[in-house]
Every structure is written in structure tokens, then in C-alpha cells.
C-alpha positions as CSV (number, residue, x, y, z in Angstrom):
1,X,29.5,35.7,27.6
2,X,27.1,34.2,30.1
3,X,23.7,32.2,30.1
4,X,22.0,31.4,33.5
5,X,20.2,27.9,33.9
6,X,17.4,28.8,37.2
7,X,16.8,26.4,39.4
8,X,13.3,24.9,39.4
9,X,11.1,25.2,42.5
10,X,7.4,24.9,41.2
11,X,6.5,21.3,42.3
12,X,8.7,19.2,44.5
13,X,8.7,16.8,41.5
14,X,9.8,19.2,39.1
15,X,13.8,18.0,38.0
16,X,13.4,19.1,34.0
17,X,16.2,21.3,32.4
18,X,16.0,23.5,30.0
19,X,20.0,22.4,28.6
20,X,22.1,19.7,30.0
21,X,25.3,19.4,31.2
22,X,26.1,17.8,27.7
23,X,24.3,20.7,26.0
24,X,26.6,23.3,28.5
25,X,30.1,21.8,27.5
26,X,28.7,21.9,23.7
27,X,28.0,25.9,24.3
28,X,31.6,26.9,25.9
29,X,33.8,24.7,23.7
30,X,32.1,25.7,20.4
31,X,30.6,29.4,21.3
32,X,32.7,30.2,24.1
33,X,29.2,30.8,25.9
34,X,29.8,30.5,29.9
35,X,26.8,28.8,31.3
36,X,25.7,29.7,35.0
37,X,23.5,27.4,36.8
38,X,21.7,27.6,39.7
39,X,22.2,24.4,42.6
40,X,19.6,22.4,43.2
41,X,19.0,19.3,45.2
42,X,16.3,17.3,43.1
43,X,17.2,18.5,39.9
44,X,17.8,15.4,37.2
45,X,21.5,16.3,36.7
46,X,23.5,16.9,39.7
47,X,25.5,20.2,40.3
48,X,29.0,18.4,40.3
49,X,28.0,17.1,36.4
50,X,27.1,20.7,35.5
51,X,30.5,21.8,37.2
52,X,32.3,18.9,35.4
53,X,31.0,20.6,31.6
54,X,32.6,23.7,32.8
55,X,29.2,25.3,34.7
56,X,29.4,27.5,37.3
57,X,27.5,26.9,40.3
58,X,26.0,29.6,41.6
59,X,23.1,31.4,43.3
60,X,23.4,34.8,41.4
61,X,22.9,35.2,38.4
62,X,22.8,39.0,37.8
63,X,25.8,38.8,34.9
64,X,23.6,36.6,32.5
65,X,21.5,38.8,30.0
66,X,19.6,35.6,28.9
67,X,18.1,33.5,31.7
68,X,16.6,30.0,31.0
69,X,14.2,27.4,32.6
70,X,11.2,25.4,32.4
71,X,7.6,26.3,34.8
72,X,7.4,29.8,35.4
73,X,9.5,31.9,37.8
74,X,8.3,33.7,40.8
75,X,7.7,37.6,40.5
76,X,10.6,38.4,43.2
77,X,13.2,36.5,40.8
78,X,13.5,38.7,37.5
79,X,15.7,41.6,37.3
80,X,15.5,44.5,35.1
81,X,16.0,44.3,31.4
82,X,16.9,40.6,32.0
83,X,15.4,38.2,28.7
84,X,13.9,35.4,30.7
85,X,12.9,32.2,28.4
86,X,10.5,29.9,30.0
87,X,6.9,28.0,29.7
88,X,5.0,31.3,31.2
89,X,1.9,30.2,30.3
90,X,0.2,33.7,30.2
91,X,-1.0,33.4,26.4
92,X,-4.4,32.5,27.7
93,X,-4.5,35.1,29.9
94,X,-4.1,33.2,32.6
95,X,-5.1,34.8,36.0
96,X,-2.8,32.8,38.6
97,X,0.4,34.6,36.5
98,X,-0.7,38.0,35.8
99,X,1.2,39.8,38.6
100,X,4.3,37.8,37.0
101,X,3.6,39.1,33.9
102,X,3.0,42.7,35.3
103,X,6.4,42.2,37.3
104,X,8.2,42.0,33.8
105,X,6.9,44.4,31.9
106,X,7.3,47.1,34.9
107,X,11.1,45.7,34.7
108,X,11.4,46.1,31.2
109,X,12.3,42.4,30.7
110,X,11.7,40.7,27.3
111,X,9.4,37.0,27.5
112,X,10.3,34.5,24.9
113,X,7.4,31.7,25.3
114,X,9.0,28.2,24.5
115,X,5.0,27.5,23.3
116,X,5.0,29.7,20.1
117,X,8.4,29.0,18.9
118,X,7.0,27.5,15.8
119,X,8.6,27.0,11.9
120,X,7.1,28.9,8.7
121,X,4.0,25.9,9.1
122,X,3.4,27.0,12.5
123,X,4.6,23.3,14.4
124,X,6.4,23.9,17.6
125,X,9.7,23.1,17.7
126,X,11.1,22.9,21.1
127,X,8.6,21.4,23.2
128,X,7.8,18.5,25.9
129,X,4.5,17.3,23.9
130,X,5.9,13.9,23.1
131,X,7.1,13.6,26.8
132,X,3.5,14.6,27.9
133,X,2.0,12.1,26.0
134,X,4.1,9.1,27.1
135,X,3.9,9.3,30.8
136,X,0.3,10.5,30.7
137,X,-0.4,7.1,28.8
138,X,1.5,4.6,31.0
139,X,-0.1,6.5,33.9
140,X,-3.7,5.5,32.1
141,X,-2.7,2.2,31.7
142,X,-1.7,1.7,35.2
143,X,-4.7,3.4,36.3
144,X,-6.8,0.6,34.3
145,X,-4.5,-2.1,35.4
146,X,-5.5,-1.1,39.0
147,X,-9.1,-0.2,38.5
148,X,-9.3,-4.0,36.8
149,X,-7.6,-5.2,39.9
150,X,-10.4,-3.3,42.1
151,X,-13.2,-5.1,40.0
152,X,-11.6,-8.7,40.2
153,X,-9.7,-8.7,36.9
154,X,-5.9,-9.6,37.0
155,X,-4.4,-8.8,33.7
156,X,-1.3,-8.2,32.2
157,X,-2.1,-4.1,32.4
158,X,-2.3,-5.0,36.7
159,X,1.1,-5.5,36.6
160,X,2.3,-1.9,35.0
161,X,4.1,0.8,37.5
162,X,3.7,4.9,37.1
163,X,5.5,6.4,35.2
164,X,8.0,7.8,37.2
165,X,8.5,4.2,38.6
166,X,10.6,3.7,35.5
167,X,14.2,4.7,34.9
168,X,13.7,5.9,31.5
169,X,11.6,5.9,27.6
170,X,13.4,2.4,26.9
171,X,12.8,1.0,30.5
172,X,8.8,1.6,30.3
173,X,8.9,0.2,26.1
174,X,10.5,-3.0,27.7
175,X,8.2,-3.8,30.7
176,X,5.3,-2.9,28.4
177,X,6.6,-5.2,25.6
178,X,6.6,-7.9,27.4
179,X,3.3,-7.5,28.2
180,X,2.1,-7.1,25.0
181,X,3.4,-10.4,24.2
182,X,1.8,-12.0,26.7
183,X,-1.9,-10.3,25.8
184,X,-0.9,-11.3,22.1
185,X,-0.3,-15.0,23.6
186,X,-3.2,-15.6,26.1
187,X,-6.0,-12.7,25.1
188,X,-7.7,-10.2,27.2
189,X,-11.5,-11.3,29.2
190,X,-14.2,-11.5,27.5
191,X,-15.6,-8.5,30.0
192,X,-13.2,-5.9,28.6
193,X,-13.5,-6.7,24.5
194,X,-13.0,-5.0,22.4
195,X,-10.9,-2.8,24.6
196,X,-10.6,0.4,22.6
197,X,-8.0,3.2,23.2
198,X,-9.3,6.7,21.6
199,X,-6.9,9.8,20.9
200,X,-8.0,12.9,20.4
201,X,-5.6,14.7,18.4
202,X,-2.8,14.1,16.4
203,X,0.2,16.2,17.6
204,X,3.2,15.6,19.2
205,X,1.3,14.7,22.4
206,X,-0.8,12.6,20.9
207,X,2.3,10.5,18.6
208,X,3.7,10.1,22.5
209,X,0.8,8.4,23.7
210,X,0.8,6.5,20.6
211,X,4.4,5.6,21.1
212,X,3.3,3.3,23.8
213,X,0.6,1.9,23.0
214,X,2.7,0.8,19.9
215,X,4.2,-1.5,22.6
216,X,0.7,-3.4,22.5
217,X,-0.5,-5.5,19.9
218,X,-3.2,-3.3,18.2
219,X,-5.9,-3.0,15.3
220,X,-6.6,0.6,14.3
221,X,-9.4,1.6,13.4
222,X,-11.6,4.8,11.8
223,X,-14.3,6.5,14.1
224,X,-16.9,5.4,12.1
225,X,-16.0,2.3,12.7
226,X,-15.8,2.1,16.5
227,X,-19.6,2.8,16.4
228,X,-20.0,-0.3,14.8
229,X,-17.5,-2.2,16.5
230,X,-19.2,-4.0,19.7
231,X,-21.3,-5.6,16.8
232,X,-19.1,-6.9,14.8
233,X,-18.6,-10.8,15.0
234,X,-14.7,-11.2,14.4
235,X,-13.4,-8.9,18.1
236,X,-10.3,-9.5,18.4
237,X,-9.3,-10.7,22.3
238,X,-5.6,-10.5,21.3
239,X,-5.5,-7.4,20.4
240,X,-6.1,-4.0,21.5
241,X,-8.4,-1.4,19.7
242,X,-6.6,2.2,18.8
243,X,-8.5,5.0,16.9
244,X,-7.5,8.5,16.6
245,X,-10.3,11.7,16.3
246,X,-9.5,14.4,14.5
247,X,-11.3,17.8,14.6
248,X,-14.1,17.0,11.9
249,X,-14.6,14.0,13.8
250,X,-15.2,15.7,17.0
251,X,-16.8,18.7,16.4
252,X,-19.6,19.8,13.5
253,X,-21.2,23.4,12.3
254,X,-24.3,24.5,14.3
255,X,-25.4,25.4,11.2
256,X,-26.6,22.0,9.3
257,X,-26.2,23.5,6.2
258,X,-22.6,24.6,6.6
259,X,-19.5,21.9,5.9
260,X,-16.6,21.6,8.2
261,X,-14.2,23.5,7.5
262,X,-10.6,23.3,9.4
263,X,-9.6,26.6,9.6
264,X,-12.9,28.4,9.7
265,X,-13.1,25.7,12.9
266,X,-9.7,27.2,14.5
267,X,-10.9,31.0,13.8
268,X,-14.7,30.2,14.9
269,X,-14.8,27.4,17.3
270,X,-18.0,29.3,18.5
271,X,-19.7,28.3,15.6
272,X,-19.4,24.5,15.9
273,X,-20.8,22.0,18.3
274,X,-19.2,18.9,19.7
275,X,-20.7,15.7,18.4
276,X,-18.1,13.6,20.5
277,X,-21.2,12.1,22.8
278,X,-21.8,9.3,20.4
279,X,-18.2,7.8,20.4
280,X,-18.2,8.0,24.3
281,X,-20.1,4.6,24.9
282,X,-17.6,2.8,22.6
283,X,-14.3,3.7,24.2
284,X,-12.5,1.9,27.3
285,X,-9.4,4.9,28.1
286,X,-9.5,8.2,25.9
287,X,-6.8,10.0,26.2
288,X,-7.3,13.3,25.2
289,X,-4.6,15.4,23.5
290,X,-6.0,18.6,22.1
291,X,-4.9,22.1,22.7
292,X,-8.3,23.5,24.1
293,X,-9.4,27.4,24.4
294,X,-12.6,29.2,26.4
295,X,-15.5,29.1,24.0
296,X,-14.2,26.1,22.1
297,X,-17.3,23.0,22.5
298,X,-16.4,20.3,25.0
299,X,-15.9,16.6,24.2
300,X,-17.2,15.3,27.5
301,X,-19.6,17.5,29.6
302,X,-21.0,16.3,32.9
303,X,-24.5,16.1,31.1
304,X,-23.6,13.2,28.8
305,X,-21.7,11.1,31.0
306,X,-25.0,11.3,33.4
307,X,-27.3,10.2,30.3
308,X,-25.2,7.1,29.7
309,X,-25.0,5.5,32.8
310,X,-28.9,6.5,33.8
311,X,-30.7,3.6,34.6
312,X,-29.2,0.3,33.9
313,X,-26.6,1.2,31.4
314,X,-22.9,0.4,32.0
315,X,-20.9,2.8,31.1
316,X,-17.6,1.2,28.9
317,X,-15.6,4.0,29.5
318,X,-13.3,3.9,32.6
319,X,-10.3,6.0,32.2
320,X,-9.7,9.2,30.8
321,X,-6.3,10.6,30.5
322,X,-6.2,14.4,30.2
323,X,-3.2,15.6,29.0
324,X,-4.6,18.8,28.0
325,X,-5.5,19.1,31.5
326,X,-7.5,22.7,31.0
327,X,-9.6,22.4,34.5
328,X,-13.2,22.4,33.7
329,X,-12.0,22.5,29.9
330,X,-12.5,19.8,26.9
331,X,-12.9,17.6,29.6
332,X,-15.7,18.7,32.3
333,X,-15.0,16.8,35.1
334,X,-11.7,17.6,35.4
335,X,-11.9,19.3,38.3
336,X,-8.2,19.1,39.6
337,X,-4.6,18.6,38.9
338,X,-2.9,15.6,40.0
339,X,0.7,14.9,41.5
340,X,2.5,12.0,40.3
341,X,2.3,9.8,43.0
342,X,-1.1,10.1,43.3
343,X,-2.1,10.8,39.7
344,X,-6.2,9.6,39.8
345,X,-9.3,10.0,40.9
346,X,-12.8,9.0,40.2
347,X,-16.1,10.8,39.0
348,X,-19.5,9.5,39.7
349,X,-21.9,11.1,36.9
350,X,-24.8,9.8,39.5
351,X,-23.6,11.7,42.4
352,X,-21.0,14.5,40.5
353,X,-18.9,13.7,43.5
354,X,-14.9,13.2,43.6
355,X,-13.2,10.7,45.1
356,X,-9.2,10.2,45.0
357,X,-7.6,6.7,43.7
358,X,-8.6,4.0,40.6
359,X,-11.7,2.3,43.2
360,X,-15.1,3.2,43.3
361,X,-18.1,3.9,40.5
362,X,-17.6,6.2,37.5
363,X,-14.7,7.4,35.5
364,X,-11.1,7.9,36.9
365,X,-8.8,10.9,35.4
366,X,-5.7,11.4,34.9
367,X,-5.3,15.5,35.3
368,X,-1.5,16.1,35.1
369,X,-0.2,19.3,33.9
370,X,3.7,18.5,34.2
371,X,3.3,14.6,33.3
372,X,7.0,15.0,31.5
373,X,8.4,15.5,34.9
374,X,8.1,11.9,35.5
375,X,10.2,11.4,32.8
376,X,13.3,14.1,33.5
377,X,15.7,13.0,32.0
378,X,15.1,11.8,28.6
379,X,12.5,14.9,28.7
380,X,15.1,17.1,28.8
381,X,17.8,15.9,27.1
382,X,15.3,15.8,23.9
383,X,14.1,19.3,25.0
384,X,17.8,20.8,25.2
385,X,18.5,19.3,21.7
386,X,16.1,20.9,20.3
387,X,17.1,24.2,22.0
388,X,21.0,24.3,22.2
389,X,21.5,25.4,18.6
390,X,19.3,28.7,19.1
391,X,21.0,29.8,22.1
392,X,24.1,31.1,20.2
393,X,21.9,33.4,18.0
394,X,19.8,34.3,20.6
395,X,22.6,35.4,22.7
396,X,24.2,37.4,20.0
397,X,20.5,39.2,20.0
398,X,21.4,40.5,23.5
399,X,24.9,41.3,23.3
400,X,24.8,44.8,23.6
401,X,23.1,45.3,26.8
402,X,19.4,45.7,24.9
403,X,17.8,43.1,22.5
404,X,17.7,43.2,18.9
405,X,14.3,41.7,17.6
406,X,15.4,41.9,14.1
407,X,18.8,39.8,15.3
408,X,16.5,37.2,16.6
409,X,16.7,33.4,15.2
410,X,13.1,34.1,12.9
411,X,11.1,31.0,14.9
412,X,12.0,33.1,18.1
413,X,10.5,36.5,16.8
414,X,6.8,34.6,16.8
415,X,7.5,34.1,20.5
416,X,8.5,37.5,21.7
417,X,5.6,38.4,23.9
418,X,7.8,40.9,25.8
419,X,9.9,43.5,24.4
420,X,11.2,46.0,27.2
421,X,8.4,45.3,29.0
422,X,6.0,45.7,26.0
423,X,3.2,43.5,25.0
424,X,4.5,42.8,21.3
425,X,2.1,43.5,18.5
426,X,0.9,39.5,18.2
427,X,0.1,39.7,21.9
428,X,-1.5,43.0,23.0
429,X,-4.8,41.0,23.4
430,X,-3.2,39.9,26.8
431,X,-3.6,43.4,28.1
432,X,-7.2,43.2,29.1
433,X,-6.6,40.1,31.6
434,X,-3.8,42.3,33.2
């Protein structure tokens, strides 16, 4: 009875695990499920603790009917009939992995996508959202700290490190606390007030980037109220300025005589238009945490960011955290991914050019699509604890040789997009990107 862990290759800063050696020992002392890992050299947990739960350590791992990691796996990897469970990002019909998709179905392997592994409500259960949204923020926040710095300002925010500067969750909450204190203490410039934190969204990505700024001292507010806000007399310097968008906020029907309506919004998105351009002027970092799809309106487009710094306006918005990170997506100018140690750079709506780093004119970005990677280990360790106590079922599915959908833990039938190299009924749309 064996599992294989595969070793993670995508991105030199890639160190996440799907389980953990803690998660291994738990599987062969309870289950009597034989874990075989892969070695790796930058990988989180080291090969000797894998070995010391009882892992083998090995390159092959041809005996192991159920194969488990994180980014997706190169074409040359799978082997036939094999169920490979990974983040294979192919559910937008993604171009860059087709010809891995392709590769698996002309193997007859079975897919389980870790993204659709959702409860009777349809929430996601085993996921890095929360992860996502708590690097991605302290990376913002450093970003402004530095940009401040750039401009003259020293602050408290000058003083915060990236993300994967930090040892772990607790480390970052600590610094960040004590900064908090001493904005709460000595107030922020009068240049930056009211210094207002938007959220798109209000996932599990978005409760993560909440998460720190919780370390802050804060006063939340409602939309409607931010557009109000510069004017009011009482602005708080102590204090930070948090408000969360949700969908009717940032979108409306292109039809003024139709209301907003939620789901008609998820099934239509065609029919709605964004009317996000009026909170932009308000906001100093928005960190946007959406799930985004093609024909779905944009919340900041090249077009508006030009109109508000035209002339002599000054444009109050300086960071923008993309999470989401769809290139060209919700967010226009993001233009290109990121690495962690060089996690900025800066439009100029003037001149629509892109320049690398927190100096310069315009808005800087933060476009990371593996921002939990800068946290590995608590990432993982919450990620395999959500996982571990599928595995056994899951296994059991593919005991015979062949895998039983109807022996399937339920949330992992929703996820199936493979079965014997078949597009499963939910996901034959896929076909016409292949």
C-alpha cells in the first residue's frame, strides 16, 4: 500500500508539500499506507525527516497508484493509468498546460484538481488561499514601506521585510504587532491619511490578507463610505482604514433597469459592467482577491488609471497587491509574474511603461502566483491537514489496479476531471482548448 510524494521542480522557490512528514507517520501507523517520496534539496522538510516518519526515499515511483504534489508536473513524468493529484490548473483552459493535459489522457491517468475539491456549499476545502493572502499582504506592505522610503517618508511600514524574510505566520504577526503599536502611539503623516486598505473579495484569500492587517490598529469601514471619507473632519492618523468590496459593490447590470443579482452575476458576468473606477481615487493599497474568468468586467483597466492622474491630479493609490494574479485580468496592468525576491514593479498610466522595483511614478504591483511559497512551511502543514484524512479513502478508490469513482470520498468526485484519460462529464468544455 503505497503513495508517492513528487518532488517539486517548478520555481527554484517552490519548497510546499502536499503531506508532511508528520502527516506520513500518521498514514503508516494508522492505515498501514507506505508513503514514497521523492529527494529534494530545497524542499521545506528535509529527506532524513521524511525517512525518520518511516518514508522511503526514492527516485521511482512506479509502485504508487496514487501520486501527490503541489504546481503541475512535467509531461515526461506521468505513467500510464497512474492517479496524479495536483494544482493542474487546466480548468481555464489554460494553453501553457494543454500538452500536459493531452499527455494524461493519452496515458489513461485520472486528474483530481485540489481547486474543485469543494463541500455540498461548494467552499474549497484543501487549499493555500489563506497562505496566498498573507504573504501577498506583508509583501504590499513592504512594498509601501519602501515606496514611502523612496518619496522621503520613514514610517513604521519602512521597517517591514518580505515575506519569506520571516521564519513563519507567528514571526511576521509579531514584527507587525509591534508596529502597530507604535502607529497606534505616534500616528501616521498627515501626507498619507486616511491610509485606506481595500479587499476585494471575501474568501479564504482575502480572510489571509485580513489576518495581517488585523495586526494594525484599524477602522472598517463600508464602500459607500470611503467615497466620503477624505471629507470627513474626524481622520483618524492612528489608525488604518480597512474596507472590503463585495461583488454588488464592484460590478452593476448594463442594463439600468435590472437589479444585481449574485448568481445571475456568476452565470452572466457578460451582462454586468464594473463600476469599481469610482472607489479607485480613495484607496492607498488594494489588494485584490477575486477569482477572475475571460469575459468577466475588470476592476482596474489601463483607461481609468490614465483619467485619474491626467493633468494635475495625484493619484492616492500606490500599491496594488494582485493575488489573483490573472495576467492582463481583473487587474490590467498586470503584465507579469513576480519572483519573491523581487516581487514589484511599477506602472506609469502616463507613459504605459514597466519598470521593476517600489521607485519611480505610478502604481507598483505585486503579481505573484505562488505567494504561499514564501511561507512553506506553515503552508503546508495547514494544506496536509486538511488533506491527510482523504488519502485513506482515496487510496481504497484505487486499490484494485483501476479507480472506482463511485468509491471516491464525495468532495473528490466534483474534482475528477480525468477518468482513464476521459474528460469527465463536468469538464468536457476543456476539450475545445486541447
Amino acid at each position: 500500500m503505497k503513495i508517492g510524494i513528487r518532488r517539486e521542480d517548478k520555481s527554484k522557490w517552490e519548497r510546499r508539500v502536499a503531506l508532511t512528514p508528520e502527516h506520513v507517520a500518521l498514514l503508516k501507523d494508522k492505515f498501514g499506507i507506505q508513503t514514497v517520496v521523492q529527494p529534494s534539496e530545497i524542499r521545506i522538510f528535509s529527506d532524513d525527516e521524511y525517512k525518520n516518519a518511516g518514508a522511503i526515499i526514492q527516485e521511482d515511483l512506479s509502485e504508487c497508484p496514487v501520486i501527490f504534489g503541489v504546481k503541475e508536473m512535467p509531461s515526461s513524468f506521468f505513467l500510464p493509468g497512474k492517479t496524479y493529484v495536483f494544482f493542474s490548473h487546466v480548468i481555464k483552459g489554460q494553453l501553457y498546460n494543454m500538452k500536459m493535459l493531452q499527455r494524461l489522457m493519452d496515458l489513461k491517468c485520472n486528474l483530481i484538481e485540489y481547486e474543485k475539491i469543494e463541500n455540498d456549499k461548494g467552499q474549497r476545502l484543501i487549499f493555500f488561499g489563506r497562505h496566498a493572502g498573507i504573504a501577498g499582504m506583508v509583501d504590499s506592505l513592504w512594498a509601501y514601506g519602501q515606496h514611502l522610503k523612496y518619496e522621503g517618508m520613514h514610517t513604521a511600514f519602512e521597517r517591514i521585510k518580505k515575506a519569506y524574510e520571516y521564519e513563519s505566520v507567528d514571526d511576521i504577526k509579531v514584527a507587525l504587532k509591534k508596529m502597530g503599536n507604535e502607529i497606534s502611539e505616534k500616528g501616521l503623516p498627515d501626507e498619507i491619511c486616511p491610509l485606506v486598505v481595500g479587499f476585494t473579495g471575501y474568501g479564504n484569500v482575502s480572510k489571509g490578507a485580513q489576518e495581517i492587517l488585523d495586526c494594525f490598529p484599524f477602522i472598517e469601514i463600508i464602500p459607500e463610505d470611503l467615497l466620503s471619507l477624505k471629507k470627513n473632519n474626524n481622520i483618524s492618523k492612528n489608525h488604518l482604514y480597512k474596507v472590503v468590496f463585495k461583488e454588488n459593490d464592484i460590478v452593476e447590470p448594463k442594463d439600468e433597469s435590472a437589479k444585481f443579482e449574485l448568481q445571475n452575476y456568476f452565470s452572466h458576468p457578460e451582462k454586468y459592467k464594473s463600476q469599481f473606477t469610482k472607489y479607485i481615487p480613495h484607496l492607498t493599497i488594494l489588494m485584490n482577491c477575486i477569482y477572475w474568468s475571460l469575459g468577466s468586467p475588470r476592476l482596474v483597466t489601463k483607461a481609468a488609471l490614465k483619467e485619474l492622474t491626467t493633468g494635475s491630479k495625484q493619484l492616492k493609490l500606490k500599491v496594488i497587491g494582485d493575488i489573483s494574479c490573472d495576467i492582463e485580468g481583473s487587474i490590467e496592468i498586470t503584465s507579469k509574474i513576480t519572483e519573491p525576491d523581487n516581487p514589484t514593479y511599477i506602472y506609469d498610466p502616463l507613459t504605459d511603461n514597466v519598470t521593476d522595483g517600489n521607485e519611480g511614478n505610478g502604481v507598483i504591483v505585486v503579481g505573484r502566483d505562488n505567494l504561499p511559497c514564501e511561507i512553506p512551511k506553515d503552508a503546508s502543514t495547514s494544506f496536509g491537514e486538511a488533506l491527510v484524512d482523504f488519502v485513506p479513502n482515496l487510496f481504497a478508490a484505487q486499490s484494485t489496479g483501476r479507480l472506482k469513482v463511485i468509491e471516491l470520498p464525495k468532495e473528490f468526485q466534483t474534482a475528477l476531471i480525468l477518468h482513464d484519460g476521459n474528460l469527465t462529464k463536468d469538464y468536457t468544455y476543456i476539450k475545445k482548448f486541447l
